[in-house]
C-alpha positions as CSV (number, residue, x, y, z in Angstrom):
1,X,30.1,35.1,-14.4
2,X,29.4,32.5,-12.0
3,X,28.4,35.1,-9.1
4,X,26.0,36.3,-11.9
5,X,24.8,32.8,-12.8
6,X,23.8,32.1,-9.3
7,X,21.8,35.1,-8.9
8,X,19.7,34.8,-12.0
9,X,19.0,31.0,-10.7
10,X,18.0,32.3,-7.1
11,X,15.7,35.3,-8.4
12,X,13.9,33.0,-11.0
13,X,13.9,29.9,-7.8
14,X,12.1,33.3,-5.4
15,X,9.7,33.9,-7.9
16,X,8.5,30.7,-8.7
17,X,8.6,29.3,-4.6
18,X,6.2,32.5,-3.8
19,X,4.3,31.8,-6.6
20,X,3.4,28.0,-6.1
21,X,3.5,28.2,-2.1
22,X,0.9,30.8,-2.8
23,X,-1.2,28.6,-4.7
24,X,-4.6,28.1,-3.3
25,X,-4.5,24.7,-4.5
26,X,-1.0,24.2,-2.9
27,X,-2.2,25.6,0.4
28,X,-5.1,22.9,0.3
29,X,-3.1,20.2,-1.0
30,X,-0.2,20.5,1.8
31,X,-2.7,21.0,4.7
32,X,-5.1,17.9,3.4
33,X,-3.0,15.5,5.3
34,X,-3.1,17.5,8.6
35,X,-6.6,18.0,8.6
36,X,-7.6,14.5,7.4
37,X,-5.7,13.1,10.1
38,X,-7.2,15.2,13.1
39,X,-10.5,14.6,11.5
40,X,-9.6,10.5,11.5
41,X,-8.5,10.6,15.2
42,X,-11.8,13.0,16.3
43,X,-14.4,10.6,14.7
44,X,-12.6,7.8,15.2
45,X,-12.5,8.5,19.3
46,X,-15.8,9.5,18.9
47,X,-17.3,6.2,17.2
48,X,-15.3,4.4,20.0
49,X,-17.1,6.4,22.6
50,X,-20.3,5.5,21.1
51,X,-18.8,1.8,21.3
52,X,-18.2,1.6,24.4
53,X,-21.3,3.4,25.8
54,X,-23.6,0.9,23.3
55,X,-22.0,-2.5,23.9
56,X,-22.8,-3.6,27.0
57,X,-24.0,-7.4,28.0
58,X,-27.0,-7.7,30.0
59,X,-28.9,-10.5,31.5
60,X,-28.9,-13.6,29.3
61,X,-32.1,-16.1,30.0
62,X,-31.9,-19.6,29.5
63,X,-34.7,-21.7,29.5
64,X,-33.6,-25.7,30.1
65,X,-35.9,-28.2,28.3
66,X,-33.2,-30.8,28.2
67,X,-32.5,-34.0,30.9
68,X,-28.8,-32.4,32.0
69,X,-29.0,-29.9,34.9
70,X,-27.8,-26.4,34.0
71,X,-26.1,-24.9,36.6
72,X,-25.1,-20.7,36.0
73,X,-22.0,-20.3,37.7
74,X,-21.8,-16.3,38.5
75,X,-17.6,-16.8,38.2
76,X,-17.7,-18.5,34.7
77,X,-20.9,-17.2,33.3
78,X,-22.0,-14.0,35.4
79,X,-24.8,-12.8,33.1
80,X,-26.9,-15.9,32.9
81,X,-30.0,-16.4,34.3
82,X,-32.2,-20.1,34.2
83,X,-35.8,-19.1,33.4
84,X,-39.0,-21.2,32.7
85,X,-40.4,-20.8,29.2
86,X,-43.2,-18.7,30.4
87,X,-40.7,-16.3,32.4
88,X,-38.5,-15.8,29.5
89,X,-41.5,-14.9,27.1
90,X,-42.5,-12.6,29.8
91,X,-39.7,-10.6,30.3
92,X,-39.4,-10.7,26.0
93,X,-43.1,-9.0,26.0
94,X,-42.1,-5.9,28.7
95,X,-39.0,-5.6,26.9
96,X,-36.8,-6.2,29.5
97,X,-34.7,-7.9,26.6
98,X,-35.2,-8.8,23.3
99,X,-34.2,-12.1,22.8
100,X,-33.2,-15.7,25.0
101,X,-32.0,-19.0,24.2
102,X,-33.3,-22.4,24.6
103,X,-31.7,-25.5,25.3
104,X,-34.2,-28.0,23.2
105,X,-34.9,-31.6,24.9
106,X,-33.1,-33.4,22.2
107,X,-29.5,-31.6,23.5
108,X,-27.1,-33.1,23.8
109,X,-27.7,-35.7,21.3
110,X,-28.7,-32.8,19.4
111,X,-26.6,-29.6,19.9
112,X,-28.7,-27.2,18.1
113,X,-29.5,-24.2,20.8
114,X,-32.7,-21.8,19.8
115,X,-32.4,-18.3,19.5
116,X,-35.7,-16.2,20.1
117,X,-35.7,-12.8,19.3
118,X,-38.4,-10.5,19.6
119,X,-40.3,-10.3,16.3
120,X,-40.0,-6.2,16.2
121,X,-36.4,-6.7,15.5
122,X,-36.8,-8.1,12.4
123,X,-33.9,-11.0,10.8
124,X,-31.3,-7.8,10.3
125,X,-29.5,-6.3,13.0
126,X,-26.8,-3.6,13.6
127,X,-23.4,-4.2,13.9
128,X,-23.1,-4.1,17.7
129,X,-25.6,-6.3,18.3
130,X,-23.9,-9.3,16.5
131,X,-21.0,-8.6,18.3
132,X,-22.7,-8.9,21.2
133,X,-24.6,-11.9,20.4
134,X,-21.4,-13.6,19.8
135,X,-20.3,-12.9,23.6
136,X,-23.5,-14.0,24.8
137,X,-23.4,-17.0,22.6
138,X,-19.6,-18.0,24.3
139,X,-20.6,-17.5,27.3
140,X,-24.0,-20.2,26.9
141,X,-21.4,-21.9,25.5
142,X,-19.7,-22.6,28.6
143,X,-22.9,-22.7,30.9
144,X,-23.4,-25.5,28.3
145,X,-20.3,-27.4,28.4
146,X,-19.7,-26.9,32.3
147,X,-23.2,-28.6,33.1
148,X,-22.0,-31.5,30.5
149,X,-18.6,-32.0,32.6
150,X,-20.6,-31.9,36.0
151,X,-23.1,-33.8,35.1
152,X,-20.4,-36.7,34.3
153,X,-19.2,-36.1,37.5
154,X,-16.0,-33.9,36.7
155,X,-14.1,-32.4,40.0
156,X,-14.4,-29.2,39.8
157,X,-10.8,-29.1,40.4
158,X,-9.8,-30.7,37.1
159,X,-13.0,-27.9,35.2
160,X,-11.2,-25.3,36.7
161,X,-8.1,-26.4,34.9
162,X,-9.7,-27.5,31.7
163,X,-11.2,-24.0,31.3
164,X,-8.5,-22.2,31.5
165,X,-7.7,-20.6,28.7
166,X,-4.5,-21.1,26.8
167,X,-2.9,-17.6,25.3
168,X,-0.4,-17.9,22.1
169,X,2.3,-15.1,22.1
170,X,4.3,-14.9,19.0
171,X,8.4,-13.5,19.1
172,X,10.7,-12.9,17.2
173,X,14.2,-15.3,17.2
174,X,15.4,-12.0,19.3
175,X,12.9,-12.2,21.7
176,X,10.8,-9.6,20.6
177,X,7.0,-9.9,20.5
178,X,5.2,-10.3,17.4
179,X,1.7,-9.1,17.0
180,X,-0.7,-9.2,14.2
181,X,-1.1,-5.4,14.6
182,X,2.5,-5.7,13.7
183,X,2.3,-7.0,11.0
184,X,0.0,-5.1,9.9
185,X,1.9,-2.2,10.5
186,X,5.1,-3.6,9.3
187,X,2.7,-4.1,5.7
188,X,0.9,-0.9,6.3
189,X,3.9,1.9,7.2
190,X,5.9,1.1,3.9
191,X,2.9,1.6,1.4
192,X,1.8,4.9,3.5
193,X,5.1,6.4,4.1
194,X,6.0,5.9,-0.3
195,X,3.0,7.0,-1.3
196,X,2.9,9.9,0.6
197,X,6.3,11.1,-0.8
198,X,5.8,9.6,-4.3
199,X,2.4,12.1,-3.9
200,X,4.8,14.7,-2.9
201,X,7.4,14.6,-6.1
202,X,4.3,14.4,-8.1
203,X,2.7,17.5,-7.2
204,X,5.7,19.3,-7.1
205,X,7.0,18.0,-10.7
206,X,3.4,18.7,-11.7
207,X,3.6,22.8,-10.5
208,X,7.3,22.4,-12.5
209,X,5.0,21.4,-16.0
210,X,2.4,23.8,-15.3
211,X,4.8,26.8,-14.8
212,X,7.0,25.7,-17.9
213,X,3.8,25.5,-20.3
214,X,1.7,28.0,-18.7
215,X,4.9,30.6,-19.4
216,X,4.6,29.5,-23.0
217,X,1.1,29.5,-23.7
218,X,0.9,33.1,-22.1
219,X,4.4,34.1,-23.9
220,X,5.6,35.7,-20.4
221,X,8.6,33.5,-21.6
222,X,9.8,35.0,-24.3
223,X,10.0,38.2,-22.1
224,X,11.7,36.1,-19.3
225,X,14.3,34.5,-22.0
226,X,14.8,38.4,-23.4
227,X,16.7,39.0,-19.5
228,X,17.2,35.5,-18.6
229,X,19.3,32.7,-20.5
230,X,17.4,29.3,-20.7
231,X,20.0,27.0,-18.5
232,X,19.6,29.5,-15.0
233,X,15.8,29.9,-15.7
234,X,15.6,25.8,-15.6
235,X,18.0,25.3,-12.8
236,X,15.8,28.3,-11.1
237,X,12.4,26.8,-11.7
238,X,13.6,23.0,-10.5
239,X,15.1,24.9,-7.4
240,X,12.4,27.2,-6.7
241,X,10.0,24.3,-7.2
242,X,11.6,22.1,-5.5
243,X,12.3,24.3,-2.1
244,X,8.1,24.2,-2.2
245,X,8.2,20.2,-2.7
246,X,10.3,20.4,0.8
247,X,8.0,22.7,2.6
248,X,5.5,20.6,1.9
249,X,7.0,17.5,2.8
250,X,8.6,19.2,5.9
251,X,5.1,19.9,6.9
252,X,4.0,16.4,6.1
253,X,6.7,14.6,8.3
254,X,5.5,17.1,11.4
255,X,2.0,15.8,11.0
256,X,3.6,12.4,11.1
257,X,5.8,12.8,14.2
258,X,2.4,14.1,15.9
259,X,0.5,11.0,14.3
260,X,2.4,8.0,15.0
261,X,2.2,8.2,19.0
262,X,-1.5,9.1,18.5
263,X,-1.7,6.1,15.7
264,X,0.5,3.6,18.4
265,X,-1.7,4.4,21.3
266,X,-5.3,3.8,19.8
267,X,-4.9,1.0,17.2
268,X,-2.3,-0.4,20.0
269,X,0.9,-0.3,17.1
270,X,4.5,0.2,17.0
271,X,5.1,2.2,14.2
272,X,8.3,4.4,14.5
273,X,10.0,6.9,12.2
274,X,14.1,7.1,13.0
275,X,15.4,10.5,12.2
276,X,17.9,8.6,10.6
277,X,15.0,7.2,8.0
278,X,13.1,11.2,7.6
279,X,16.9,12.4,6.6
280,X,17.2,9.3,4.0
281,X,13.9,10.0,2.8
282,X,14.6,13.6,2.3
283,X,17.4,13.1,0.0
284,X,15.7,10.6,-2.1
285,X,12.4,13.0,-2.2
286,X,15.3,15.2,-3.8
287,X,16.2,12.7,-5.8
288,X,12.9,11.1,-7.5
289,X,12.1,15.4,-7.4
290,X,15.3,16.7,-9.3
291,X,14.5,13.2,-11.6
292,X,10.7,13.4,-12.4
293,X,11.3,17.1,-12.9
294,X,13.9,17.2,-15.1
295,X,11.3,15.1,-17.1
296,X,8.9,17.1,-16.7
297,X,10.5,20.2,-17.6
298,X,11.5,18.4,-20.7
299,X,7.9,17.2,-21.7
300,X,6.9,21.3,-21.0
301,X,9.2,22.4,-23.3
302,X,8.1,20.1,-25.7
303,X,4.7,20.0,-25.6
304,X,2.6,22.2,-27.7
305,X,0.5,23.5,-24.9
306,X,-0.4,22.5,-21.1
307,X,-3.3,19.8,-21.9
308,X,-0.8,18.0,-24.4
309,X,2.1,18.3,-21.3
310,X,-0.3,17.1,-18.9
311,X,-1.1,13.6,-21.0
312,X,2.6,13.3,-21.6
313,X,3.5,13.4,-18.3
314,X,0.5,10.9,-17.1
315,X,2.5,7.9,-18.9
316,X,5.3,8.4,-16.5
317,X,2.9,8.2,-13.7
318,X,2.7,4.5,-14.3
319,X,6.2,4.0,-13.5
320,X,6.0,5.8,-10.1
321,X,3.1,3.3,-8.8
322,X,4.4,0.6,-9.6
323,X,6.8,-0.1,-6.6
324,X,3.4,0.6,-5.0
325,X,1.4,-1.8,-6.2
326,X,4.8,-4.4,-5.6
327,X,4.7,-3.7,-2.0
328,X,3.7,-7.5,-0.4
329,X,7.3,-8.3,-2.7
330,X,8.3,-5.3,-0.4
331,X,7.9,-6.6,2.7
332,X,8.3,-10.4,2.1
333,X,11.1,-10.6,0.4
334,X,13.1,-7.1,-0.1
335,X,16.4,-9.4,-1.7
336,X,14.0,-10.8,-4.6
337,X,15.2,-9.9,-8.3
338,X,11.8,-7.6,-8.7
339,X,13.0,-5.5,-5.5
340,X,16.5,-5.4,-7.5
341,X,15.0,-4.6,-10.6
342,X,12.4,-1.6,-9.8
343,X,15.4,-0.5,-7.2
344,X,17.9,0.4,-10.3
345,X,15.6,1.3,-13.3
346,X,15.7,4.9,-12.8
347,X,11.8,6.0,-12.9
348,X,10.8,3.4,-10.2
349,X,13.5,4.0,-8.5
350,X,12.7,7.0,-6.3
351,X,9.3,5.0,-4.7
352,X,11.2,2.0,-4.6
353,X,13.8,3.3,-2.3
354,X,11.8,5.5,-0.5
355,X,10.0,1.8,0.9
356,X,12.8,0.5,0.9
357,X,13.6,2.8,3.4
358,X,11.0,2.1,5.8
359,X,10.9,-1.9,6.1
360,X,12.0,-3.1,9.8
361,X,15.4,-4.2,8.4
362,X,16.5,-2.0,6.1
363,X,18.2,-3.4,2.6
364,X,21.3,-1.2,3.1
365,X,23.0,-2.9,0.0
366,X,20.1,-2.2,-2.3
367,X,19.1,0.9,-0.9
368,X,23.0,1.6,-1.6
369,X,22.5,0.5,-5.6
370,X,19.7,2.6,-6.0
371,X,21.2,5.7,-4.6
372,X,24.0,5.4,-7.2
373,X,21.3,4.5,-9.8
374,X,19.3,7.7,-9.1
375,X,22.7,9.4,-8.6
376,X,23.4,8.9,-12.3
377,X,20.1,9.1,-13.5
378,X,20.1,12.8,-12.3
379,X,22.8,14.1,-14.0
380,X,21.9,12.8,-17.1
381,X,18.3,13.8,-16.7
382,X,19.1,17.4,-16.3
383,X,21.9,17.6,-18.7
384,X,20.0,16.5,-21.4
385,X,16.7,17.9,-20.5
386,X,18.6,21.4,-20.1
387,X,19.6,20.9,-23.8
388,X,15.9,20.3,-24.6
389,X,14.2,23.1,-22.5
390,X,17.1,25.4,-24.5
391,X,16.0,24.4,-27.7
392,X,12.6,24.0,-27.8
393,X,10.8,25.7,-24.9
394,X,9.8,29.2,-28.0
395,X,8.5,26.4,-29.8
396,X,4.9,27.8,-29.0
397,X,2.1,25.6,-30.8
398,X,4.2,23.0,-32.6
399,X,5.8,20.3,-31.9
400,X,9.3,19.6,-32.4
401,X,10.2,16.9,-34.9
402,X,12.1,13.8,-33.8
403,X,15.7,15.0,-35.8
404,X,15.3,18.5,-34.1
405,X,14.8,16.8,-30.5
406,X,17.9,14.3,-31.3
407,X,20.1,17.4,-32.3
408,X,19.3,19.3,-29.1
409,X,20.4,16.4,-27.1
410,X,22.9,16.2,-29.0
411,X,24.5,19.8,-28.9
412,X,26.7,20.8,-26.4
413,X,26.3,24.3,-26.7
């Protein structure tokens, strides 16, 4: 009986694996990720090629109107060059450059420099150009502010050390440097890595509703139930359905592991995946999956056809996102009571472990609790939803009433 069990549960799991991995939609969906991220990393080396070849700092004139002796020194301010007026609106007219700065006479009672640009560049600019302006301006700055200082009869000596620039490193109370792209990527990694998986058991608890109510508008399961007792056809569709969710994700945590060195080396990160963490968050994919599909086969039993079982299922959506949209509670303060809370209540449970899972120091003691929530949560989901999906899923075009649902959770048999 049991040998005969299993076997209905891994035909019916075959058939519906084939049919969703075959899925144009599927195939698209699962290869998205790989092909957005090469095409991120192509345009995004390309842009920075374009960068690099367009940013450049050329010759910066000056002209001097004030009392104070500029002096362009080519170690602290190398692309400077002291012009008269008549020389810089020369140079402006050949279109050697396009714009030069002057120091007015009033400076420096007055520290307003001028900026003249070329009138056929109009008051917008692109974005590299700012940038660029904002170099050249730092480095007049200095010109400036070194001519001041020598002019006052600073030792060069004591300018040397008064332009030296202090740097600020930030560590850890281990030692360990702290970086703002680290913190970005400490915010960043646990919002990607949950909703990517939280994406996952959607799509895959979604194929479980469409199968279950495209079966009943199209009758094929009343031949199916004619062969095939309800409880092995449930257990074989969540299987089935479920071995897809993990090819998917499998494929999705390869794209990763070729990502993250490409991701650490260009945006200069340390973002790292343990496969201690990809085997955690494996299990609790199958947990939030066996879950949200249990659910979901129990809202395609019930609904009266796949449009009603697709609005049903949209109000459990909320639940799912909202660890999401909780993720600066997340990272700042994983012991908080909303942490606790969304870690236990059973439908944000799954997404709420899952980031968990990937903060720097891992919660073991909540991530504990909501393993033994979900746990639970589980087995009751597919117990009772197996009673439903018995007793309602010939219910073709009508929908149950609230004493008939009650008595099938109810019913042992």
């Amino acid at each position: 009986m049991r040998s005969s069990f299993l076997r209905l549960v891994l035909l019916v799991a075959r058939r519906d694996y084939l049919r969703t991995v075959r899925r144009r939609g599927f195939i698209a969906g699962t290869l998205l990720l790989p092909a957005a991220m090469a095409t991120m990393f192509a345009v995004s080396g390309f842009l920075s090629t374009m960068g690099a070849e367009g940013q450049t700092l050329g010759p910066l004139f000056v002209v001097n109107q004030s009392a104070v002796t500029l002096s362009a020194d080519p170690a602290l301010t190398p692309h400077v060059v002291l012009v008269s007026q008549a020389e810089a609106d020369a140079h402006v007219a050949d279109g050697t450059v396009s714009d030069y700065y002057v120091v007015p006479g009033q400076w420096p009672a007055q520290p307003d420099i001028r900026h003249v640009v070329a009138a056929e560049r109009g008051p917008s600019r692109p974005l590299d150009a700012l940038t660029l302006e904002q170099t050249s301006q730092a480095e007049i700055e200095i010109l400036l502010r070194v001519s001041i200082l020598r002019d006052a009869g600073l030792p060069d000596t004591a300018l040397a050390r008064l332009l030296t620039p202090i740097e600020f490193s930030s560590v850890s109370t281990a030692g360990e440097p702290v970086t703002e792209a680290s913190v970005l990527a400490g915010f960043a990694l646990p919002y990607i890595f949950t909703l990517i998986f939280v994406l996952s058991i959607f799509i895959t608890s979604g194929y479980l509703l469409q199968s279950v109510t495209e079966e009943k508008e199209n009758r094929v399961v009343e031949i199916v139930l004619s062969s095939i007792p309800a409880l092995p056809l449930m257990a074989g569709k969540v299987l089935g359905l479920g071995a897809a969710g993990l090819t998917q994700v499998a494929i999705w945590l390869v794209t990763a592991l070729v990502a993250i060195p490409l991701v650490n080396q260009q945006f200069s990160l340390d973002l790292t995946l343990s496969p201690q963490q990809m085997v955690l968050a494996v299990v609790f994919f199958c947990l939030g999956y066996l879950g949200y599909g249990a659910i979901f086969a129990a809202v395609g039993a019930l609904a009266p056809g796949a449009r009603e079982g697709q609005q049903y299922s949209s109000f459990f959506g909320f639940f799912a996102v909202v660890p999401l949209i909780a993720t600066p509670v997340f990272v700042n303060d994983p012991g908080s009571w909303i942490v606790w809370t969304l870690a236990l209540f059973p439908l944000t449970a799954p997404a709420s472990s899952l980031e968990l899972l990937s903060l720097p120091a891992t919660p073991w003691l909540t991530l504990g609790a909501s393993l033994v929530s979900q746990l639970v949560f589980v087995v009751v989901a597919v117990v009772l939803a197996s009673r439903i999906f018995r007793a309602t899923l010939l219910l073709y075009g009508s929908r149950p009433s609230v004493r008939g649902i009650i008595g099938a959770l109810t019913t042992r048999a």
